[in-house]
N, C-alpha and C positions, 0 to 999 in steps of 0.2 A: 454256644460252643462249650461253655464251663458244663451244661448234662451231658455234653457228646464223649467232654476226658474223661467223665466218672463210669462209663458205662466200659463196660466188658463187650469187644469187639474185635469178631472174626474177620480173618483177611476179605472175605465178599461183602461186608460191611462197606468195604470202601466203593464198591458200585453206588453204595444208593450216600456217603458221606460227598467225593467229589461229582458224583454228577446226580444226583437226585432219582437215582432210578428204582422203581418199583419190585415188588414183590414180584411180581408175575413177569417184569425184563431180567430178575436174575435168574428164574426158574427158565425162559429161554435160553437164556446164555448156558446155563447149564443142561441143556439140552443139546445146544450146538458142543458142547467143550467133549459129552459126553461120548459124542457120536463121533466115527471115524471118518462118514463121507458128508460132505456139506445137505445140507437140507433146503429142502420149499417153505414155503409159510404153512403150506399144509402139514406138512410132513413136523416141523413146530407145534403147530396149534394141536394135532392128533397127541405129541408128546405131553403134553400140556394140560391136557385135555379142556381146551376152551375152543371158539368160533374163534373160524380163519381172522374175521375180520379186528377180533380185539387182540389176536398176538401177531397181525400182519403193524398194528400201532405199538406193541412192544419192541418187536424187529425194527422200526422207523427209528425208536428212542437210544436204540442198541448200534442203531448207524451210525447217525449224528454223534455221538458219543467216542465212536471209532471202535469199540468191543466190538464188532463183527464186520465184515468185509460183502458184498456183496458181489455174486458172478454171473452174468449171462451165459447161459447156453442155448445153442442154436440147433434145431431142429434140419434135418436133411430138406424137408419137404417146406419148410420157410416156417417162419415163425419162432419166436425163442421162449422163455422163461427163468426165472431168477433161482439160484439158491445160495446159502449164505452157510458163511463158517467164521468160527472166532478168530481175533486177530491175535499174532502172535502175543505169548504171555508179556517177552520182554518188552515189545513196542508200549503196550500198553501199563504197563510199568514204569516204563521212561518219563509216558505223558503222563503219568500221574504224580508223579517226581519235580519235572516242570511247572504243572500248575500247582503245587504244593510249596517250590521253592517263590514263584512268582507271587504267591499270597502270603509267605512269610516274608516276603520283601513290602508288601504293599502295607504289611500289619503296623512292620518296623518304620515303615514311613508315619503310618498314623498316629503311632505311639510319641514319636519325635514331633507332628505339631501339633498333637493333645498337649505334653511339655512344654512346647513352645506358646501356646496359646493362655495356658495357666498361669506360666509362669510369670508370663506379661504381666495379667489381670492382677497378680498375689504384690506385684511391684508395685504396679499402679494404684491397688488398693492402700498397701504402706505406706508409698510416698504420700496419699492423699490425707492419711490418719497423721501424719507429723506435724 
């Protein structure tokens, strides 16, 4: 965490700080952000220029995540297919806000029974040397 303060860090830094996400899922993302109509995995991967099948695993990782949304669309003659678009900027701003505050809470807790824990032992060791 202490190389993550020291480094010099653009706002898309944060895709791959809270959710671990890859070279190649910001370059989709920015793909979907870039474009006006939602896109296919192909229509991706052509962006991209990689195989459907390794930015169809970048899209998965950009799901899960919640940066992109996914939409069915349905063919007259039967049958559908997927294409996807970024999720709004603020939503996903929010949730990074939330898991940010929920891990400053969880830090502060462990700080307090690091404290608690030491502080015991530094007694214990005292009263024992008396």
């Amino acid at each position: 965490m202490s190389e993550q303060l020291r480094q010099d860090m653009e706002c898309e830094g944060l895709l791959e700080c809270f959710h671990g996400l890859k070279q190649l899922d910001k370059e989709c993302f920015q793909a979907l952000v870039e474009t006006e109509e939602p896109l296919t995995v192909d229509e991706i991967a052509e962006a991209v220029d990689r195989e459907r099948s390794t930015a169809y695993r970048a899209v998965q990782r950009l799901l899960q995540t919640g940066f992109i949304q996914k939409e069915q669309v349905n063919y007259e003659q039967g049958g559908y297919y997927h294409v996807y678009e970024p999720t709004d900027p603020s939503k996903i701003a929010d949730d990074m806000q939330r898991m940010l505050n929920d891990w400053y809470a969880k830090m502060g807790q462990l700080i307090g029974e690091f404290e608690t824990k030491y502080e015991q032992q530094d007694a214990a060791s005292a009263s024992a040397e008396s």
